[in-house]
N, C-alpha and C positions, 0 to 999 in steps of 0.2 A: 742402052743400059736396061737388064734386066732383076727385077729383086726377086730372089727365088724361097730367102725365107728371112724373117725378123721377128722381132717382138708380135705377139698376139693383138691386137686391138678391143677395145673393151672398154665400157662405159667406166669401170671403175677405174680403169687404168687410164683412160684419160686426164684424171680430177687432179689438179695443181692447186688451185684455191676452194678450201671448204665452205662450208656456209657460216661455221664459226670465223671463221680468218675474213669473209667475207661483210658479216654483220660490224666487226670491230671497224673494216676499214669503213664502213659506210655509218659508225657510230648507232648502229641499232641493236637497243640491249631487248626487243620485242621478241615476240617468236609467232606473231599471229601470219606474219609472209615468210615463214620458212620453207613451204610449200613453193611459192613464189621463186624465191630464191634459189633453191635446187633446181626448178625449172630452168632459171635464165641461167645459171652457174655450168649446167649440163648442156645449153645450145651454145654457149660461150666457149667451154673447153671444145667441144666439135667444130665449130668457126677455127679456132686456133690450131686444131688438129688438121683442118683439111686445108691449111697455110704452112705447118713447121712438120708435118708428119709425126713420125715417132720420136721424136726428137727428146720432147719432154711429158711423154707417157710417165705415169708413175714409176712404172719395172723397172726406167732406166737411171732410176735418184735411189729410191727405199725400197722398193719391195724384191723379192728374189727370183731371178737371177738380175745383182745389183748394175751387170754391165752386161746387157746381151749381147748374143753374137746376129750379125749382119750378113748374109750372103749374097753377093751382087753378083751378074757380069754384067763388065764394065767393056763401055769402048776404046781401044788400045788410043790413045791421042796423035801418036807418029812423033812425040817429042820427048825429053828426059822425064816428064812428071805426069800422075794422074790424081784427081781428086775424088776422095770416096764422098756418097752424097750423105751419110752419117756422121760429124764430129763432135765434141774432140775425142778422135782418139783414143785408145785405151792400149789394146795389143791386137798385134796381128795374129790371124792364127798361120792362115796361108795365101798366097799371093802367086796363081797360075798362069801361063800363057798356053792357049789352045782354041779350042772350037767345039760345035757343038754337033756330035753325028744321030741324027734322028730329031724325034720330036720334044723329048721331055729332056729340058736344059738343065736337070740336075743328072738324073740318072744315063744321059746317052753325053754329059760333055769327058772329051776328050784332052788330058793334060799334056802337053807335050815338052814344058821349060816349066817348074820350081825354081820362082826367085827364092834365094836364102837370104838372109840377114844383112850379109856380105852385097845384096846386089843395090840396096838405098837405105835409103833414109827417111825418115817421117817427121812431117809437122806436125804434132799432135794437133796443137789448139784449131788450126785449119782443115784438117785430114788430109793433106796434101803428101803423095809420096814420091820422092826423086830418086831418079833410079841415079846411081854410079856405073859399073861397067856397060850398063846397056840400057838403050832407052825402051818405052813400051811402043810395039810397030802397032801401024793405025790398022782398024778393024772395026767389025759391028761387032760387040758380048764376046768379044777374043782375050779378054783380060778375067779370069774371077777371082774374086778378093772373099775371103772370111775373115771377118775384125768383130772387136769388141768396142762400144763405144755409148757416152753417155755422159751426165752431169753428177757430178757428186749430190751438187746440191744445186736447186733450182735459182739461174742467175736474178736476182731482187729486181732490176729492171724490168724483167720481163712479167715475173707475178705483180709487179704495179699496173703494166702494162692491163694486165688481163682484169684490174678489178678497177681501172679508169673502165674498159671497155662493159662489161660488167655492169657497172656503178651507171652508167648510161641507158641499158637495155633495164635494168629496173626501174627507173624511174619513169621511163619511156611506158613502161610495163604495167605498171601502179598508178601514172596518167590516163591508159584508159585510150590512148589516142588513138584515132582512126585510121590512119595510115597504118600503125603498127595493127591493126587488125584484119584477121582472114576471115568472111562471114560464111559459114555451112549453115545449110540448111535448119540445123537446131540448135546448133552450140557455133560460140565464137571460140575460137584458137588463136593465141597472139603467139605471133610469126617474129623471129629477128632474123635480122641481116648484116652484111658487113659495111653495108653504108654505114651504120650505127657506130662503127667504129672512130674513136677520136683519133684525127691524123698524128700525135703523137704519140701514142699508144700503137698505129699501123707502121712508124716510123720504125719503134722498138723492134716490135715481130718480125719485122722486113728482115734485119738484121739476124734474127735465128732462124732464116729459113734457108733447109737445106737446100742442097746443089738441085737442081731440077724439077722444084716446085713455086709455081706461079704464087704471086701476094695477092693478083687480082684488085 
């Protein structure tokens, strides 16, 4: 499996819980740790980024383009169905069978079978697609898929998820504690991790993570 292009990555485009939505759930009407706050809030959405991917980037809820498009190649399975590592679904644009001649796997791939419409079917909520008359034959990036896919709206368990996880690294944060500290030579830098995360909280995430990325 190759991604040749998707949503942009970008601090801003990472952010799912603000610092306002943030302080409500942690009941703090202060603003002397807002500093704070955007700290842990912006190492928190990166943890969560480098666990679900693009998954729940801002671009792909509110901002525009509301449902971007995905360009994979994908490995041919050798059975009736393949799963895009983006869901749910949205619309396909185009779904090829080929290869790749030369080095650069946009500009040198080779189409040789357009499935139409006519040749499956799609699980959106899953991204799973079943072929009908023909299955996809096995291969390495023999398959490339252009979709569109994303969340209307961000699923509730998961921004809970992220502000249990959150709600942890600030406190941990605001404690001052030594373990959570990196000592440089002239300034102290306080460091999170994914240990910090609450296993019910890592339970949720587990579940939004796309097809081919580790939860670690």
């Amino acid at each position: 499996m190759l991604r040749i292009d998707g949503p942009t990555v970008s601090k801003a485009n990472l952010e799912i819980i603000t610092t306002a939505v943030f302080k409500t759930y942690m009941q703090d009407a202060g603003s002397k740790d807002d500093v704070l706050i955007g700290l842990v809030l912006d190492a928190v959405h990166r943890i969560v980024f480098g666990m679900t991917g693009s998954r729940f980037m801002t671009d792909l809820t509110t901002a525009s383009p509301a449902e971007p498009s995905h360009d994979y190649l994908l490995n041919g399975s050798g059975t009736g169905f393949i799963r895009l590592p983006q869901w749910p679904l949205k619309s396909i644009t185009s779904l090829r069978y080929g290869y790749v001649d030369g080095s650069s796997p946009s500009a040198d791939w080779v189409t040789t079978y357009t499935y139409t419409s006519s040749d499956y079917y799609t699980n959106n909520d899953t991204g799973v697609i079943h072929g009908i008359r023909r299955g996809f034959s096995p291969g390495y990036n023999n398959i490339r898929a252009i979709w569109t896919a994303g969340f209307t709206t961000v699923p509730e368990d998961f921004k809970e998820a992220i502000m249990q996880f959150a709600g942890v690294v600030y406190k941990r944060a605001k404690d001052a504690r030594w373990d959570q500290l990196s000592i440089g030579d002239q300034s102290q830098t306080t460091t999170y991790a994914r240990r910090s995360m609450p296993s019910e909280a890592r339970n949720v995430i587990h579940r939004y993570a796309p097809v081919g990325h580790g939860i670690g």
